[in-house]
C-alpha positions in Angstrom: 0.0 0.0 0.0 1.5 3.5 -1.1 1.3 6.8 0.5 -0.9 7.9 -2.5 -3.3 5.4 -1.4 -3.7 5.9 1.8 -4.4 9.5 1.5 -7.6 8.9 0.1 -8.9 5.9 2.5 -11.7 6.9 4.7 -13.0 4.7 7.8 -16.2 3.1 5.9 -17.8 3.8 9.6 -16.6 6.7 11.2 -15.4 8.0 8.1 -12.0 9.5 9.7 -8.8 9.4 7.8 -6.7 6.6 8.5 -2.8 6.4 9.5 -0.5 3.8 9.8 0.2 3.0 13.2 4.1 2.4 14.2 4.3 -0.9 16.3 5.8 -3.9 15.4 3.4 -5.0 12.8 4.5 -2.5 10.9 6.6 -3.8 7.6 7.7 -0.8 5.0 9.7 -1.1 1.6 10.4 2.1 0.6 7.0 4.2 0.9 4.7 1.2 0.6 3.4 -0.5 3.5 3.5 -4.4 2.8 2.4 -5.1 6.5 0.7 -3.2 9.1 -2.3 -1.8 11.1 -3.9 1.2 10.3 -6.0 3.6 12.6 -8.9 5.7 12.8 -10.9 7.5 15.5 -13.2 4.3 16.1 -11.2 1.1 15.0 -8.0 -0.7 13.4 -7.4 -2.2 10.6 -5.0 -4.8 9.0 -2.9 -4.5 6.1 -1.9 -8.0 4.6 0.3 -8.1 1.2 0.0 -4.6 0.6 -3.4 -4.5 0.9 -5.5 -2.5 3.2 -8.2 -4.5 4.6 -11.1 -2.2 5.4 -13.6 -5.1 7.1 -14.8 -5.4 10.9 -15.0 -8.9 11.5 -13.9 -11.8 13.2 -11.3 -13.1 10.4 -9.9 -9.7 9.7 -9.6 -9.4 14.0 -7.5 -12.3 13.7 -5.5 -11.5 11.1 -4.6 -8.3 12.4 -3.7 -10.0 16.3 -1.4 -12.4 14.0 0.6 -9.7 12.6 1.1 -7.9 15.8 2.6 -11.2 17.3 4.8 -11.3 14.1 2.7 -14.1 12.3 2.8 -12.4 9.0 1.6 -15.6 7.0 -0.5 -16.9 9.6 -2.5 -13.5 8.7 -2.7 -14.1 4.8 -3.7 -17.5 4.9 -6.6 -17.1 7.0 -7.5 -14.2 4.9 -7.1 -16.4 2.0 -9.8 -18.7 3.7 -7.0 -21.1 4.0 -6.9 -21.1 7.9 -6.6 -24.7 9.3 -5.5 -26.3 6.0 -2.1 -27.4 6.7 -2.2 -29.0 3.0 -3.4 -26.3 0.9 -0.9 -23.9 2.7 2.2 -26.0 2.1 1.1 -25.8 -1.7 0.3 -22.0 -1.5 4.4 -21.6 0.3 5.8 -23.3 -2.1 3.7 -21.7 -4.7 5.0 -18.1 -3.9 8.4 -19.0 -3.9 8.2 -20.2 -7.5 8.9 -17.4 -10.2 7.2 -19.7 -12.8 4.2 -19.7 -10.8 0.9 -19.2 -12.7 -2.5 -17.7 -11.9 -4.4 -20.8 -12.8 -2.1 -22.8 -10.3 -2.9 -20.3 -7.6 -6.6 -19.8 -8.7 -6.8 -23.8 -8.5 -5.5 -23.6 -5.1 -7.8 -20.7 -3.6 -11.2 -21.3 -5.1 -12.8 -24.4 -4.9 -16.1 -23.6 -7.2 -17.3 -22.5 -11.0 -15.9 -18.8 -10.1 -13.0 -19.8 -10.7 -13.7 -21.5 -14.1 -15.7 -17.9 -15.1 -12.1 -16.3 -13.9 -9.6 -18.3 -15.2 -11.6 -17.7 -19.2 -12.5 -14.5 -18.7 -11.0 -12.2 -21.0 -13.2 -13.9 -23.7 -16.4 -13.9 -22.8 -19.1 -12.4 -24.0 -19.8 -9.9 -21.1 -16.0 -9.1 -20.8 -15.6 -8.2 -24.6 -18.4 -5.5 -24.4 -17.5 -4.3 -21.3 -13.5 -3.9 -22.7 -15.2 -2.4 -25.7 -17.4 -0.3 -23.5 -14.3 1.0 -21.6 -12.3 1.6 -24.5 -14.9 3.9 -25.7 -15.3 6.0 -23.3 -11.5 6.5 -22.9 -11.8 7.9 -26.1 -14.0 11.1 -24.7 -10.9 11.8 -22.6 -11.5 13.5 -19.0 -13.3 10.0 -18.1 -9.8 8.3 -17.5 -7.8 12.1 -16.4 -8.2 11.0 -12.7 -8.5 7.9 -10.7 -10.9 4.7 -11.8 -12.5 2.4 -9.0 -13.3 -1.0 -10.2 -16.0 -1.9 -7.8 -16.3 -5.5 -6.6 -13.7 -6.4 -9.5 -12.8 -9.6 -8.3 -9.3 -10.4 -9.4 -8.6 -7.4 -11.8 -9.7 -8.8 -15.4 -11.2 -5.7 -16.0 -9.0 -3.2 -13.8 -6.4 -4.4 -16.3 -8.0 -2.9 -19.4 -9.0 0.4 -16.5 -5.2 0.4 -16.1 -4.4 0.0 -19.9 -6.5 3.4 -20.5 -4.5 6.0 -19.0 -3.9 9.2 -20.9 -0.6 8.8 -23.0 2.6 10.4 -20.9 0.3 10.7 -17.7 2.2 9.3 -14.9 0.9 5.7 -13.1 -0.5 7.7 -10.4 -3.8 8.7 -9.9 -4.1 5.4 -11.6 -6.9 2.8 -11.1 -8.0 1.2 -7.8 -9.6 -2.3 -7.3 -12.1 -2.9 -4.5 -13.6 -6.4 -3.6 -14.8 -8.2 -0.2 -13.0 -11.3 -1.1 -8.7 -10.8 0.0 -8.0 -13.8 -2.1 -9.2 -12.1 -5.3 -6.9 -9.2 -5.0 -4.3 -11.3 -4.0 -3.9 -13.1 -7.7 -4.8 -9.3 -8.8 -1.5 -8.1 -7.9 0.6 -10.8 -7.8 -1.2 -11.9 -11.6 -3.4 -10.0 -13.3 -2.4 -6.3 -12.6 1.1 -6.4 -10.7 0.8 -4.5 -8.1 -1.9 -2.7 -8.6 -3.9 -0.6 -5.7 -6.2 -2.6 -4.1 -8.5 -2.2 -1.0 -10.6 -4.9 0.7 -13.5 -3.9 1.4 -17.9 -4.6 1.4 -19.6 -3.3 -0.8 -22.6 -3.7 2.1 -20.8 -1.2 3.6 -20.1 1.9 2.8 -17.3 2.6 0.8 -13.8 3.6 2.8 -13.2 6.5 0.1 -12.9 10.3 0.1 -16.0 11.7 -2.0 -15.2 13.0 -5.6 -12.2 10.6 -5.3 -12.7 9.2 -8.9 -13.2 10.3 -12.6 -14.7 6.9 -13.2 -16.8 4.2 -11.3 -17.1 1.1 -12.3 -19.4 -1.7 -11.0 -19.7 -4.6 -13.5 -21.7 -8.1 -13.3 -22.3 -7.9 -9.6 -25.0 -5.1 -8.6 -27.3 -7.9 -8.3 -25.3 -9.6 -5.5 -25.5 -6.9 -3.5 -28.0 -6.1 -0.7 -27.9 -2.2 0.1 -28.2 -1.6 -3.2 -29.6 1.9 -2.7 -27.2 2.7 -0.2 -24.4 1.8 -2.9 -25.5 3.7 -5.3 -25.7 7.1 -3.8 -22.4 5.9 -2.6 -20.7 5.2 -6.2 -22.5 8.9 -7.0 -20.3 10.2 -3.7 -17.4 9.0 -5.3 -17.7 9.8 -8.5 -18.9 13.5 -7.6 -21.1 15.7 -9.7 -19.0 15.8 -13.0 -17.7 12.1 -12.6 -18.9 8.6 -14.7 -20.2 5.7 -13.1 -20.5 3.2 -15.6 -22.8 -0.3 -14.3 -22.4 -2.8 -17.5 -24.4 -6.4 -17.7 -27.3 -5.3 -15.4 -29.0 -8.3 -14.7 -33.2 -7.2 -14.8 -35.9 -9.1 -13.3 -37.9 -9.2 -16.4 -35.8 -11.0 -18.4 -34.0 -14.9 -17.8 -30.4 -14.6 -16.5 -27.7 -17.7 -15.3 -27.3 -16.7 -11.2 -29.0 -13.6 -11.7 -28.8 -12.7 -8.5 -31.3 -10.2 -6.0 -32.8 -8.4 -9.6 -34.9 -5.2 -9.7 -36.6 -3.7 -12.9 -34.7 -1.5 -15.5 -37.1 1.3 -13.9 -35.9 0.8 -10.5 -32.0 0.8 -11.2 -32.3 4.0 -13.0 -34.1 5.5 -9.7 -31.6 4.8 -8.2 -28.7 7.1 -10.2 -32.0 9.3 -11.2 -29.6 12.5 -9.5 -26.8 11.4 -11.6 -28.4 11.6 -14.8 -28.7 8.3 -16.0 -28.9 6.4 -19.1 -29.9 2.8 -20.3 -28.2 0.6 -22.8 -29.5 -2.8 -23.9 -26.8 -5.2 -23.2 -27.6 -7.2 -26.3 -27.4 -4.4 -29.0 -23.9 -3.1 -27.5 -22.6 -6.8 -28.2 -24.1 -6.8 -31.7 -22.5 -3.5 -32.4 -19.5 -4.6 -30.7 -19.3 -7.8 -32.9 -20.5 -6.8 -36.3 -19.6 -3.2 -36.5 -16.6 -2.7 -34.0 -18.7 0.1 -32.7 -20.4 1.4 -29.1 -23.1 3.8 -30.0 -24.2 5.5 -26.6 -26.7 7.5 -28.1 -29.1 4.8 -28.5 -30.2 4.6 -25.0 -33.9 3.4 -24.1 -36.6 3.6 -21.5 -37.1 1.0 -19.2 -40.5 0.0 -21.5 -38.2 -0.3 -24.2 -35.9 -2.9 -22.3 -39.2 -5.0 -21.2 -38.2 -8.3 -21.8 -34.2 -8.2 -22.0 -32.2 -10.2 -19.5 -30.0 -7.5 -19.0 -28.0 -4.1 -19.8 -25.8 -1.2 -18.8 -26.3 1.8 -16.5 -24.2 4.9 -17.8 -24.8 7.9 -15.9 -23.0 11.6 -15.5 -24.2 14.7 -16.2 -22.0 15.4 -18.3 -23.1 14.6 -22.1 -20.5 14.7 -24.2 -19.4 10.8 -23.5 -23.2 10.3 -25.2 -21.6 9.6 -28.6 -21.1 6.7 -31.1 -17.7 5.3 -31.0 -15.5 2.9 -33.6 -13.3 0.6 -31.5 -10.5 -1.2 -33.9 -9.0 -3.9 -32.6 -6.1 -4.3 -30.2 -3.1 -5.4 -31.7 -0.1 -4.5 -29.1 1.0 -6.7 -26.7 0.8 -5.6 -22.7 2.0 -9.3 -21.0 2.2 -11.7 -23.8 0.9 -13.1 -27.2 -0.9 -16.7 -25.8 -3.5 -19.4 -27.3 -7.2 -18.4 -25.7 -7.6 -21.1 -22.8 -10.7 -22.2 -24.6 -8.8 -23.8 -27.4 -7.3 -27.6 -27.6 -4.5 -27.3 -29.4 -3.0 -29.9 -31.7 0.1 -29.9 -33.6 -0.2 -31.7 -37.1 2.9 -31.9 -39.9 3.9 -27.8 -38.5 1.0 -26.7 -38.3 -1.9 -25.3 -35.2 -5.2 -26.9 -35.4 -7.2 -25.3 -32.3 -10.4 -26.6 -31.4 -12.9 -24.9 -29.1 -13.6 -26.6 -26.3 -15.7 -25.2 -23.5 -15.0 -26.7 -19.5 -18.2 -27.1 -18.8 -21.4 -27.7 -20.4 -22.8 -25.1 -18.1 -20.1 -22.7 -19.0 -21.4 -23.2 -22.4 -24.7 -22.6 -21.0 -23.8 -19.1 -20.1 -20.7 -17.4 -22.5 -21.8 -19.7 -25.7 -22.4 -16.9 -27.3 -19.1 -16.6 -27.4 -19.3 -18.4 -31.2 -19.8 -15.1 -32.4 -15.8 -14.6 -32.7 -14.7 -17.3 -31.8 -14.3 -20.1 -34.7 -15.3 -23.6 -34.0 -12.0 -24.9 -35.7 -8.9 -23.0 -37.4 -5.4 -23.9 -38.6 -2.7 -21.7 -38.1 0.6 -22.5 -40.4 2.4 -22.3 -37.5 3.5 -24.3 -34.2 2.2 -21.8 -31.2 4.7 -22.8 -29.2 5.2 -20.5 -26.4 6.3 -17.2 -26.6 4.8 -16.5 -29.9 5.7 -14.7 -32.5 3.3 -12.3 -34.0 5.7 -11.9 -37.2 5.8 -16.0 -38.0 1.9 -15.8 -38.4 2.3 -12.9 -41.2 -1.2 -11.9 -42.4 -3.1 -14.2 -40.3 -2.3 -12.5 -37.1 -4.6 -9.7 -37.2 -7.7 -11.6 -37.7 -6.7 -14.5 -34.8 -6.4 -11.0 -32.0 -9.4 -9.7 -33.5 -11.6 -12.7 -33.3 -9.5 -13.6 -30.1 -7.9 -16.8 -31.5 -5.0 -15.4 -29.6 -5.4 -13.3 -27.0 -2.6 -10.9 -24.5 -2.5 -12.4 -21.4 -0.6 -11.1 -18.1 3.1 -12.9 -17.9 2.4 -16.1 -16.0 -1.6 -16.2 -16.6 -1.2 -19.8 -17.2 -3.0 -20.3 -20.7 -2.8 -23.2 -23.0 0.2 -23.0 -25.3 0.7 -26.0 -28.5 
């Protein structure tokens, strides 16, 4: 956790700044806490990894009492969930001591259900791609990525990676992006994985957010609304953040008129708009921005509807500011530059046959296909590739083919060490 950071954490209760307190727990490397407590005027709080953890309850108690008896790991394990499991530990030690380590060996290790299968192939499904597109869009407008971006309940930083990827040419990391979620695990393989080191804060979205207001040019909250409980308690929060010229941007809505996989505690397009109704709000049906997305490499944010209009749809985006020059239509080419490097999509079996790729799509789960099939749209059933896609991969020995295999995400840029299938 760096000084920058800190300055801009609140107490989600008392709402006090907080400061590091100076007792043994207290592990620096240069201006970044790595282990610690912090204070406010009404409680203490650990931070494990880097990470501020911003929770009052029993686990995070513990984990703070470990660290100020100098049980540093003892703290991130039972963060992890991993408290009592001798076995899984001893994998997760010897895990971190490996520079080859992957994020699907450590996502293997700390999540036991079909998240993990969604995390592990996301940066190809169909909600993702729209959402990326989405981002990339409004990027374009400018002041939207100028200042700090909160990815809301982000998980393990899919997404804050293309939030990250967006700021203005020559600007400096800092204010940079911010990645918030209740589960310590997630932003764990965030940092270490998916977006070294990026700034994260655990905290509950049930709560209210442990940010100073007008703290960000851009909130985002994507897929997981739905989950949450105090839902209008989050949203005038997110508006708090994002103050009265800011963006909050809500993609893949789930909507209880229309048929959704886990759709979660759903309201009516009507009633989520309510909710941001001081923030100016507009409605986007999730369907037409993959369309445009997929056929026309375009995000048209003029065409927003009323909630009649959305009647039957199983779900769409929230896009609100009062500001109205983002409203626009947008052409989003293709990205062709490599941030971590050039890999195989996970959801291809690849085979190699007299010097040449033949990858096969192959979906984990027939309920995985359930829910991202759409995913056909881009992605072939079968293609050769005149080349062996042996890892790393060379964009220059596929020639001409390699524009179309990134834009129909045949191959796709991964974070160094993601862990995706290579021939």
């Amino acid at each position: 956790m760096r000084a920058d950071l800190l300055a801009i954490l609140r107490c989600p209760f008392c709402g006090t700044h907080l400061e590091v307190v100076d007792n043994d727990a207290l592990v620096r490397e240069g201006d970044a806490v790595l282990e610690g407590v912090l204070g406010c005027q009404c409680c203490a709080y650990p931070v494990v990894a880097g990470i501020p953890v911003l929770i009052a309850d029993d686990p995070t108690r513990r984990a703070m009492h470990a660290l100020e008896a100098g049980r540093a790991e003892e703290a991130l394990f039972g963060l992890m969930g991993r408290a009592g499991d001798a076995a899984r530990q001893d994998r997760l030690r010897a895990l971190m001591r490996r520079p080859d380590a992957t994020y699907r060996e450590a996502l293997d290790l700390l999540c036991d259900d079909a998240e993990g299968l969604c995390f592990f192939y996301r940066f190809t499904d169909p909600t993702f791609v729209t959402i990326e597109a989405l981002l990339r869009s409004l990027a374009q407008a400018g002041w939207p990525v100028q200042g700090r971006a909160l990815d809301l309940c982000g998980g393990s930083g899919h997404v804050t990676r293309v939030l990250s990827s967006l700021r203005p040419a020559g600007r400096t990391p800092q204010p940079g992006t911010v990645l918030a979620d209740i589960g310590f695990w997630k932003l764990w393989l965030a940092r270490r994985f998916t977006t070294p080191g990026v700034a994260a804060v655990c905290c509950d979205a049930n709560s209210p957010l442990p940010f100073a207001p007008g703290t960000f040019s851009l909130v985002l909250l994507a897929d997981a609304f739905p989950y949450i409980w105090h839902k209008r308690m989050l949203a005038d929060e997110m508006m708090r953040l994002a103050g009265r010229e800011g963006l909050v941007v809500m993609p893949h809505l789930h909507s209880s008129e229309g048929e959704n996989h886990s759709a979660g505690d759903t309201l009516t397009p009507a009633a989520y708009r309510h909710l941001f109704a001081h923030h100016a709000p507009r409605l986007f049906s999730d369907a037409r921005l993959f369309e445009d997305v997929v056929e026309r490499s375009a995000v048209d944010l003029t065409a927003d509807l009323t909630p009649d209009e959305l009647t039957g749809e199983s779900s769409f985006t929230l896009v609100s500011t009062p500001r109205s020059d983002v409203f626009r239509e947008y052409r989003v080419e293709p990205e062709e530059t490599i941030a971590g490097e050039l890999t195989v999509n996970p959801l291809y079996r690849v085979d190699r046959r007299n010097g040449a790729s033949v990858l096969t799509l192959a979906f984990p789960s027939p309920e995985y296909e359930a829910e991202f099939g759409e995913c056909r749209r881009y992605l072939p059933e079968e293609v050769r590739v005149e080349a062996e896609l042996t890892h790393p991969i060379d964009p220059a020995r596929l020639g001409s083919a390699y524009a179309e295999l990134r834009a129909r995400r045949v191959l796709i840029d991964a974070p160094i060490g993601y862990g995706a299938r290579t021939a």
